[in-house]
N, C-alpha and C positions, 0 to 999 in steps of 0.2 A: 504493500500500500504506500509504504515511504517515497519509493522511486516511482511508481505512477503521480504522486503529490509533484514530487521534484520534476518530471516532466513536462507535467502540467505549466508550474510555475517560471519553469523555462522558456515556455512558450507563449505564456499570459503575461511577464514582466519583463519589460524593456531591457536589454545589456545595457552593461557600463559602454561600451564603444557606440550603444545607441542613443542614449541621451548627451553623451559631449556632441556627435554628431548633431543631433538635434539644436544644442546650445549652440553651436558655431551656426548654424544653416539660420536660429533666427537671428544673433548678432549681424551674420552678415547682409541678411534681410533687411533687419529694420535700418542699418546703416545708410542703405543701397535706394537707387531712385529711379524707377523702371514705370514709364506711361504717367509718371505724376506722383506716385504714389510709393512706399517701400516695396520695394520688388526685386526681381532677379531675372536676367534675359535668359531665354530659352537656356543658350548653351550651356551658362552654369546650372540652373535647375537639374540637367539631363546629367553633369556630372554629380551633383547630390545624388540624385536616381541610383547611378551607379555605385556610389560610396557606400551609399542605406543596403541597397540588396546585399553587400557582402555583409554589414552589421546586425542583418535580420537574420532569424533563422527560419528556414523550409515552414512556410504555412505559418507564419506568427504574422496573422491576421493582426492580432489586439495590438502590433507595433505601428501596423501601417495605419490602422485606425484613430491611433495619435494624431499623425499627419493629418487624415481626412479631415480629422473635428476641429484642426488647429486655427486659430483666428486669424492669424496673417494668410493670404492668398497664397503667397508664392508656395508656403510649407503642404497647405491644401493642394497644390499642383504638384508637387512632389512625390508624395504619397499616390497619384493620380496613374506618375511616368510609374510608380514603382509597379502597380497594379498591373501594367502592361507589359512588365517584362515577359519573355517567352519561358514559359514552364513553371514559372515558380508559384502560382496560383490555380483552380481550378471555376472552369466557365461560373459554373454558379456559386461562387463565391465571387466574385468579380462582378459579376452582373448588378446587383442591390447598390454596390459601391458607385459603380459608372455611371448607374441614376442620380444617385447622389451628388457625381459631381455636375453632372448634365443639368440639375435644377437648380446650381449653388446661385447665390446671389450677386457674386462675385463673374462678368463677363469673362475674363481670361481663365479662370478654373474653367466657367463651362469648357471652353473650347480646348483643356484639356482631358475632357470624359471619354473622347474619341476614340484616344488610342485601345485606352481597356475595353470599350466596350467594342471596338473588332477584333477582340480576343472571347468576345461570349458567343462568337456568332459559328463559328465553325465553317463544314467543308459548303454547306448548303443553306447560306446565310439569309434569302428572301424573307423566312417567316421571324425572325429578331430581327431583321429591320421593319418588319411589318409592325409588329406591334407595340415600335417605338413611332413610327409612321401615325398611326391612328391614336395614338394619345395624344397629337398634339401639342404647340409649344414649343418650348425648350428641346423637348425629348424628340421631337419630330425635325425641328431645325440640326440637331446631334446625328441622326440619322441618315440627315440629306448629307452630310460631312462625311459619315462611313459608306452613304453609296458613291459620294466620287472616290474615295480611297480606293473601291474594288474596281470601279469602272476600271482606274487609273493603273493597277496593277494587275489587269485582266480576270480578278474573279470575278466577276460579273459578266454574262454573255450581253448581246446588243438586245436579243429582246427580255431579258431580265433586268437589264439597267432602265429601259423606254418606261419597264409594267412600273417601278420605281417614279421614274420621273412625274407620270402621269398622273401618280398618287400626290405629286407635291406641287407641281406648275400653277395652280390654280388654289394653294393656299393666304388665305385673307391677312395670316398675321405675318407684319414688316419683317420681324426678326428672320420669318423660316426664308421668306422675299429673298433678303440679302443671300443668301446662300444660294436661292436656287437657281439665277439665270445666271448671273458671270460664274461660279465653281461649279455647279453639278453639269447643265445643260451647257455651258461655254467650255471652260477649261478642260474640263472631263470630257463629255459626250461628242464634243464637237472635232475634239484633237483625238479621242479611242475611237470614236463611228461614225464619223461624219454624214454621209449617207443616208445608213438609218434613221439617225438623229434628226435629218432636214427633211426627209420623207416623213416622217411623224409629224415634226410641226407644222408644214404641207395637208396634210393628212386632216390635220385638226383646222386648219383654217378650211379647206374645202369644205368639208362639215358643217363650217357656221360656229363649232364649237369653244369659241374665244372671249373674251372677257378682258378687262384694263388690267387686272395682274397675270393671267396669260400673256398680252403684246407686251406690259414691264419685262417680264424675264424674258423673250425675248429682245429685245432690244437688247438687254446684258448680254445675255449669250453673244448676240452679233459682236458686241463691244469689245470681246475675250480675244486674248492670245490664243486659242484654242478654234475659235472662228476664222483667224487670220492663216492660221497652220492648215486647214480642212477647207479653206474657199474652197478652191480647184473642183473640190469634191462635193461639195454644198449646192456651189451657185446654180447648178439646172435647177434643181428642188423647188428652188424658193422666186427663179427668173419670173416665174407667172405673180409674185404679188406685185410686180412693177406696175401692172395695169389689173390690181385690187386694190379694193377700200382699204389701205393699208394706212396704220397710223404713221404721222411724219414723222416722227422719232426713227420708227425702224426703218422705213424707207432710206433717212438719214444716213443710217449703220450701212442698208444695201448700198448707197452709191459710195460711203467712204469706204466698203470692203472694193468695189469693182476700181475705183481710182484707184487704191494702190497695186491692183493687178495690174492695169493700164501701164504705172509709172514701171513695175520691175520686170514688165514685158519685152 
C-alpha cells in the first residue's frame, strides 16, 4: 500500500525541477512585454514546452494542470504546447483540456488549443471536428484552425475539406469570419485544391445559395497568398461571375488577381 501511496504522490505533486521551472517561466513572464501585455513570443514558450516535458513525469496530468489554471497567459499556453506533445498524453485526456483552452478568455491561449486538440482527432478526424463545428463559437472558430492544419498537411481529402468548409462559410459570428475566408478557404483550400475549391464556390453561386458572409469570405479567400498561388487553376471557375450580380468587392479581388497575371505574363 506504501508504494502504490508513493506512486501516486509522484505523480499528483509537482518535482522540485518543476516548480523552479515554473518560478523562472513566470519571472520571466511577468518581466517580458509581448502584444502589450506580460508575455512570451512563441519561440520561447515552445522552448518552456520543451524544458516542462523532461521535468514532468509520463501522464502527470495534475503538473500540466498547474499550467492550465495559471493566471498569466503565457504559463496557460504552455501547459497548452505541453499537451500537444507527440505521445506523452492520451486523446481523451487531452480533449477536456483543448476545450478548455479553446474557450479561455485570454485570445492568444485560445489560438493555442489547436495544436492538442489535433492530437484528439486521430486517423479519421471528420467527426471531432464535427462536433466542435456544431457547438459553435470559440470551439467552432478552433476547429476551422484544425481543418486548414489537415487541409495543409494532406489529411484531409478535397471532398472532406469542401463537406468542412461548407459547414463554416456561412457562419454569423465575426470571430469564426476571421478565420474562415483568408486561412481555411484562401490559404488552405485554394493553395491544397484549387479546383475543387473554385468549383464549389461556382457551384454555390449558380444555386443562388449566397449570402453577405458567404461573398465576405470570399472576397478573403481571393485576397490570400493561397489564391494568388492556384489562379492559373481557379480563374475558369469563377470567369463566369464577371458578367454576374457579383459584389464589387470580389469583383475587385477578380480583376486584381487577373492584372497581376497580365503583369508576370
Amino acid at each position: 500500500m506504501a508504494n502504490a501511496i508513493e506512486q501516486v504522490n509522484a505523480v499528483t505533486t509537482p518535482s522540485r525541477a518543476f516548480r523552479d521551472l515554473l518560478a523562472e517561466l513566470v519571472e520571466e513572464t511577468t518581466r517580458t512585454r509581448h502584444h502589450g501585455k506580460p508575455g512570451l513570443p512563441a519561440a520561447t514558450k515552445r522552448r518552456y514546452a520543451a524544458r516542462f516535458a523532461d521535468a514532468i513525469a509520463p501522464k502527470d496530468l495534475a503538473s500540466v494542470d498547474i499550467l492550465l489554471s495559471h493566471p498569466l497567459p503565457s504559463v496557460r499556453q504552455v501547459g497548452g504546447l505541453i499537451l500537444a506533445r507527440e505521445g506523452m498524453f492520451a486523446p481523451e485526456t487531452i480533449a477536456p483540456r483543448a476545450r478548455r483552452l479553446a474557450l479561455d478568455e485570454d485570445w492568444e491561449v485560445r489560438e493555442w488549443a489547436v495544436e492538442p486538440y489535433l492530437r484528439t482527432l486521430g486517423h479519421q478526424p471528420l467527426a471531432g471536428l464535427q462536433s466542435w463545428i456544431e457547438a459553435g463559437g470559440r470551439l467552432r472558430r478552433a476547429a476551422v484552425l484544425a481543418v486548414r492544419a489537415l487541409v495543409l498537411d494532406g489529411t484531409l481529402s478535397a471532398s472532406a475539406s469542401l463537406r468542412a468548409l461548407d459547414a463554416v462559410i456561412d457562419d454569423p459570428d465575426s470571430y469564426v469570419q476571421a478565420s474562415v475566408g483568408g486561412f481555411l478557404a484562401g490559404d488552405a483550400l485554394f493553395r491544397r485544391y484549387p479546383r475543387e475549391t473554385a468549383a464549389y464556390l461556382a457551384e454555390r453561386v449558380r444555386a443562388g445559395a449566397v449570402n453577405p458572409v458567404f461573398w465576405k469570405n470570399v472576397r478573403d479567400a481571393l485576397r490570400s497568398n493561397g489564391a494568388r498561388a492556384g489562379w492559373t487553376l481557379i480563374r475558369d471557375h469563377l470567369a463566369a461571375w464577371t458578367a454576374a450580380p457579383v459584389p464589387a468587392a470580389v469583383r475587385r479581388e477578380l480583376d486584381r488577381l487577373s492584372e497581376k497575371e497580365d503583369v508576370h505574363a
